[in-house]
N, C-alpha and C positions, 0 to 999 in steps of 0.2 A: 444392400444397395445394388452388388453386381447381380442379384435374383430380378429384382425392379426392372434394371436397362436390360436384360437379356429379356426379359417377358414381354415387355412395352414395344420395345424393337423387332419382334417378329410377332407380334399380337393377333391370329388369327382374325380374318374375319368376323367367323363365326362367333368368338370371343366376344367381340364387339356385340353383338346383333343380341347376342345374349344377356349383355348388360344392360341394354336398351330395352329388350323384352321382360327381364326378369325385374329392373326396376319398377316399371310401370305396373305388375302385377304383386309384388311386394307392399306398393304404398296404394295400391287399387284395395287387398285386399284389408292392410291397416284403416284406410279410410272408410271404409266399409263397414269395420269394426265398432270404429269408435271414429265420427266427423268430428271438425271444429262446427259446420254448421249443417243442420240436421234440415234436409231440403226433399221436395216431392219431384223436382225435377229427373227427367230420364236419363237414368246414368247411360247408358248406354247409346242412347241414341246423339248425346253431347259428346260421348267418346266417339265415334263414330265419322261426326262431323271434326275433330281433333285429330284423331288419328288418319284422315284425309291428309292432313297438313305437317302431320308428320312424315308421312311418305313424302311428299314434296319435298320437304328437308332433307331428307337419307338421300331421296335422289338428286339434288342439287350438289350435297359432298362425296357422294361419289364420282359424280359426274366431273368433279375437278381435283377429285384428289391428289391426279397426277402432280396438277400442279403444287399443290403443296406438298410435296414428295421432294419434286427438284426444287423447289424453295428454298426446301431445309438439308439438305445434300448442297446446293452451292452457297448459303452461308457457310456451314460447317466448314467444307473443303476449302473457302476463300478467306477464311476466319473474320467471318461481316458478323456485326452484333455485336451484343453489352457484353454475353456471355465470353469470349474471345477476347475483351479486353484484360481479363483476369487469367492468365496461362496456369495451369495447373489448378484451377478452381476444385478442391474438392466434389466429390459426386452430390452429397447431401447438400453442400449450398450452392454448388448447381442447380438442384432440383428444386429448391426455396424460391432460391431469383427467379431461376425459369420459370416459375409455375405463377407466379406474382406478376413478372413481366407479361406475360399470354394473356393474364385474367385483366387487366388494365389495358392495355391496347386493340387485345381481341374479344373483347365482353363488354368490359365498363364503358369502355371508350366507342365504340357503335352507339351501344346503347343512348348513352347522352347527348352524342350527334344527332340521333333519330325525334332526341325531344324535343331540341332545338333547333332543327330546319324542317319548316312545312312540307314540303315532296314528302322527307322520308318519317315523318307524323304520319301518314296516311297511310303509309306500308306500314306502319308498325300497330296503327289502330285493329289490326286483326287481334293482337292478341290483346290487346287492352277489355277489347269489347266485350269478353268472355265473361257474362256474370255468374257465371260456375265455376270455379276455378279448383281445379283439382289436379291429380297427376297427370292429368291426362293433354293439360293447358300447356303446362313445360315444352312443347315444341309447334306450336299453334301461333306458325309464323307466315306470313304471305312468302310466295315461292318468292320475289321481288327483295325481298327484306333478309331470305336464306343467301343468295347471290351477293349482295350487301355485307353481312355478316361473313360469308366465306371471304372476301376481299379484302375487312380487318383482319381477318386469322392471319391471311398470307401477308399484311405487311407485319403483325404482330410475329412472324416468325423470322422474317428478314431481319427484324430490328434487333429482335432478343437475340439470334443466333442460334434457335432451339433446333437441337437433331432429333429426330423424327421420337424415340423412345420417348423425349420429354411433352412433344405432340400429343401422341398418343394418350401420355399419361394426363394429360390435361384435359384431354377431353372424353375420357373416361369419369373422372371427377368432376366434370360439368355437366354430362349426360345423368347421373347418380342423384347431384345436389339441386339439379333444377326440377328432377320431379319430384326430390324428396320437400324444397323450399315451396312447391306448388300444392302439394299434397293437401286436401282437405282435411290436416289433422290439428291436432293440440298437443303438445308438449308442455308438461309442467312449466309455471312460467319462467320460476330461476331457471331451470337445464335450456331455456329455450334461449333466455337472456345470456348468460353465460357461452353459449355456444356462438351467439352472434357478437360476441367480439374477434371472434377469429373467421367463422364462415359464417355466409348468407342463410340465414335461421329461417323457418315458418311466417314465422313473426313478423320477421323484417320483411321480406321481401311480399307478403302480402299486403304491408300497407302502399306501398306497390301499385300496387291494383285496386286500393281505393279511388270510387269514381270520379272522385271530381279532385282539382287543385288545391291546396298545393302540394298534394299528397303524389299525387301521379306523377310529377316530376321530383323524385326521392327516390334514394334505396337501388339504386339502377346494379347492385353489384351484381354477381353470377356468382364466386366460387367465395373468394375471399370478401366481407366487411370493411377491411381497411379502407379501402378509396372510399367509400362514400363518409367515413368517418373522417379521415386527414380533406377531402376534397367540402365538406360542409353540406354534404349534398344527403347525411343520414335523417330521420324524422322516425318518430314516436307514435303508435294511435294503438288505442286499446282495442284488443280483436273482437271486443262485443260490440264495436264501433263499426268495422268492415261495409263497406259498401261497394260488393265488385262491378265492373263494368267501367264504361268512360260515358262520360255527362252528355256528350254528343248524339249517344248510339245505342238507347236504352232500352227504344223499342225491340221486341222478339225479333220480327219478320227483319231485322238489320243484321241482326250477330248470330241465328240460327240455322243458318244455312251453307250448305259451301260455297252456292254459287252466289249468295247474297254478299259474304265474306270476301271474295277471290273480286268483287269489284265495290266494295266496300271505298278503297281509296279514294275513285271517281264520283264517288255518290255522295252529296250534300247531306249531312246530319242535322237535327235542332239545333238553333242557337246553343250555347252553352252558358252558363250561367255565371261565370267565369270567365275571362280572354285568356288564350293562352299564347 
């Protein structure tokens, strides 16, 4: 455990950029291998358009890092958070809660704001609209919705009390499991099943991104299962059932483009077939 906080705590940059890089090129070239669904679409040129929006994401948390730096420096030092309630909390169930607390208030908990209020519905149809969904989708967020999401972290880190190593460590494994749970692959279905009682599996989190209701509002987890299992909000569909994209925004010339995406929000879709 003292090898974890010592690494996490001074985690290079470049570390980071490397886990970013090296995941997406790991479940790029698995997918590649062996798809869940076998498509003539342009990989490349949908990455492309993804990887746009990835950049926008790196630079949006860079761009505020600072502040969640002194976020997690003045809980610690004022002892504000869950974590501080417990003095002497062992490291390991430090790292349990903390990791548990961050993934609920800074992942699950956006997420499910975003389905349920119109404004931030429309920032988050970026990534919905994606009917490729690959590794490459895992950060295919309107710059709007990055800003958004940065703003739960920092209160998810004020509440928890997390110091900075447990940050990092968080989202390190958030960065890993969202292109691994995006990934166009297949996994045996028991190992896939089985993995998704503890973490956000394939499986799960693609029905996810099933197009229409009431599938799209399910599954909202990022690292860990539980919440959407304890919260009632898990669902079920068979992957040969998959229908990616959202009901709204089916057409190409809507979800294929950056600049068609970057004002996506503003722009009226099809009726839907469904109210949501």
């Amino acid at each position: 455990m003292d090898s974890i906080v010592s690494y996490f705590s001074t985690i290079p940059s470049s570390h980071r950029s490397l886990l970013l890089a090296g995941g997406i090129a790991l479940f790029w070239i698995w997918e590649s291998a062996a798809p869940l669904v076998q498509s003539e679409y342009g990989k490349w040129r949908h990455a492309l358009v993804n990887f746009f929006f990835t950049a926008t994401t790196i630079l949006v948390n860079f761009g505020l890092a600072v502040l969640l730096l002194r976020a997690s420096d003045w809980a610690v030092a004022r002892e504000v958070g869950v974590l501080s309630l417990v003095p002497g909390l062992p490291l390991l169930a430090q790292m349990i809660v903390g990791l548990l607390l961050l993934d609920l208030l800074g992942a699950w908990l956006p997420h499910w704001v975003q389905h349920k209020t119109p404004l931030l519905w429309r920032l988050h149809l970026i990534h919905h609209s994606d009917t490729q969904v690959d590794t490459t989708s895992a950060n295919r967020h309107h710059p709007g919705e990055s800003v958004l999401r940065f703003i739960f972290t920092l209160f998810a880190v004020i509440v928890t009390g997390a110091p900075m190593w447990l940050v990092f460590l968080y989202q390190a494994l958030s960065v890993v499991l969202s292109q691994f749970n995006h990934a166009n692959i297949a996994l045996p279905k028991a190992l896939d099943r089985a993995l998704g009682w503890v973490i956000v599996s394939p499986d799960m989190h693609k029905v996810h991104h099933h197009f229409a209701l009431p599938y799209t509002d399910s599954n909202y987890g990022n690292v860990f299962s539980v919440w959407d299992r304890l919260f009632g909000t898990w669902m079920d569909l068979d992957r040969a059932q998959l229908v990616y994209g959202i009901d709204t925004h089916l057409a190409a010339a809507e979800h294929e483009t950056v600049g068609a995406l970057l004002t996506m929000p503003w722009r009226r879709g099809v009726k839907p077939t469904t109210t949501r």
